[in-house]
C-alpha positions as CSV (number, residue, x, y, z in Angstrom):
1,X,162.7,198.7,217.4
2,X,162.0,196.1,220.3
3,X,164.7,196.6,223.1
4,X,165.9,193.0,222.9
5,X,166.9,193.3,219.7
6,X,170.8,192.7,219.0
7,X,171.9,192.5,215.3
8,X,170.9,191.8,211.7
9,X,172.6,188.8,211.8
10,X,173.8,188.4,208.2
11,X,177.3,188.6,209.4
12,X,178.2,186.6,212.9
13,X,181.6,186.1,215.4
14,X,182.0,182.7,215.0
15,X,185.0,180.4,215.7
16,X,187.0,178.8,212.8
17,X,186.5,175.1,213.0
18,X,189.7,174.7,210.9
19,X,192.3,177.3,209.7
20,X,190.4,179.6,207.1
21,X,191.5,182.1,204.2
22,X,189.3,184.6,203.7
23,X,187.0,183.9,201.5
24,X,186.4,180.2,202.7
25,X,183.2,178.2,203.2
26,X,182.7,176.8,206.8
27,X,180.1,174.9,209.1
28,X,179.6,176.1,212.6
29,X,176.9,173.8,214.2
30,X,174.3,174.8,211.8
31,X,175.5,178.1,211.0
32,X,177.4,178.4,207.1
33,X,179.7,181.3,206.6
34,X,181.9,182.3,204.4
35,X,185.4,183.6,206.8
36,X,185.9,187.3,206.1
37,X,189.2,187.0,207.0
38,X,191.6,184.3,207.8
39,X,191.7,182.1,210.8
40,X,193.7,179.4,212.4
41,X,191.6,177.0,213.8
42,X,189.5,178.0,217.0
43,X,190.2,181.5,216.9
44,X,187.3,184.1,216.2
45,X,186.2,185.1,212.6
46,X,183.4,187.0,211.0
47,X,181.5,184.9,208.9
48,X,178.7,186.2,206.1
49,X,175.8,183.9,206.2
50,X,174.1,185.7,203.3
51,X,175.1,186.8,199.5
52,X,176.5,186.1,196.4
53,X,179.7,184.4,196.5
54,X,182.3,182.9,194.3
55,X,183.6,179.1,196.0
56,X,184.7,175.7,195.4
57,X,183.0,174.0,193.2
58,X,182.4,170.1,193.0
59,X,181.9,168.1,189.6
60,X,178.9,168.6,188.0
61,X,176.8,171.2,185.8
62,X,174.9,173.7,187.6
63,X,171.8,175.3,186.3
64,X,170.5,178.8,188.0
65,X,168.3,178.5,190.8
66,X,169.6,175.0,191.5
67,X,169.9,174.0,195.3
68,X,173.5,173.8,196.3
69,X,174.5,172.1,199.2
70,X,178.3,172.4,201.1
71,X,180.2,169.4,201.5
72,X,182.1,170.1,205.0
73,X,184.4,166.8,203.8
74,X,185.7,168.3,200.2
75,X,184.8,171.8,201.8
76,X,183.0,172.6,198.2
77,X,179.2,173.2,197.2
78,X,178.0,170.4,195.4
79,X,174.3,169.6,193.5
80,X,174.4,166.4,195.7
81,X,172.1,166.6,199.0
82,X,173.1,163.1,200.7
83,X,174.7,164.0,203.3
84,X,175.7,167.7,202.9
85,X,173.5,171.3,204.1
86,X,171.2,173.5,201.9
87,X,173.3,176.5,201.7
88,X,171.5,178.5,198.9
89,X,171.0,178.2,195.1
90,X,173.3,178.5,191.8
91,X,173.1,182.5,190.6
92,X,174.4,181.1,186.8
93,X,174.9,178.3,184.8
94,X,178.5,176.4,185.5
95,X,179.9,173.9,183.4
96,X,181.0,170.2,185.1
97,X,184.5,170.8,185.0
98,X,184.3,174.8,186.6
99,X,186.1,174.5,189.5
100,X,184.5,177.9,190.9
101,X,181.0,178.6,191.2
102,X,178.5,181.3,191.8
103,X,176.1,181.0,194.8
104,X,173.4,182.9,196.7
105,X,173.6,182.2,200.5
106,X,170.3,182.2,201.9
107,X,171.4,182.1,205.7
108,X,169.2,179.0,206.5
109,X,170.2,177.0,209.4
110,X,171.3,173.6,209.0
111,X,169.2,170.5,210.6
């Protein structure tokens, strides 16, 4: 392994940019995580950048393998691109009204 190598990365110390419950969604730069734990705001948290999760959901119906997006405004993943990060990609099909979906984080880094 090279020596300057530090850490997988798929989980990161990051610092809550608003109070979190674990399980939230959250933007850091262009780093998304979902907290591990709960957080008040600008205190450290460990955040998964990569997985299946359950969160927010906004309006609309999802098919799998869709590109979801997180809206740090609603703090949700939504279908809708304008304005919101790639985050990763519907794992099922939800319904419009679901208020929870299922999403595969692919760790990519915000523009």
């Amino acid at each position: 392994m090279a020596r300057n190598y530090v850490q997988p990365g798929e989980t990161l110390p990051l610092i809550a940019p608003r109070a979190l419950a674990s399980g939230d969604g959250f933007l850091v730069g262009g780093i998304f995580a979902i907290a591990l734990t709960a957080a008040a705001a600008g205190a450290p948290v460990e955040g998964r950048r990569v997985g299946v999760f359950d969160g927010p959901k906004a309006t609309g119906a999802w098919t799998p393998g869709q590109k979801l997006y997180w809206d740090n405004t609603a703090f949700n993943l939504t279908t809708t691109a304008t304005n919101n990060v790639l985050v990763g990609a519907a794992v099922q099909a939800q319904a419009s009204a679901d208020t929870v979906g299922r999403a595969l984080l692919t760790g990519q880094i915000a523009p």
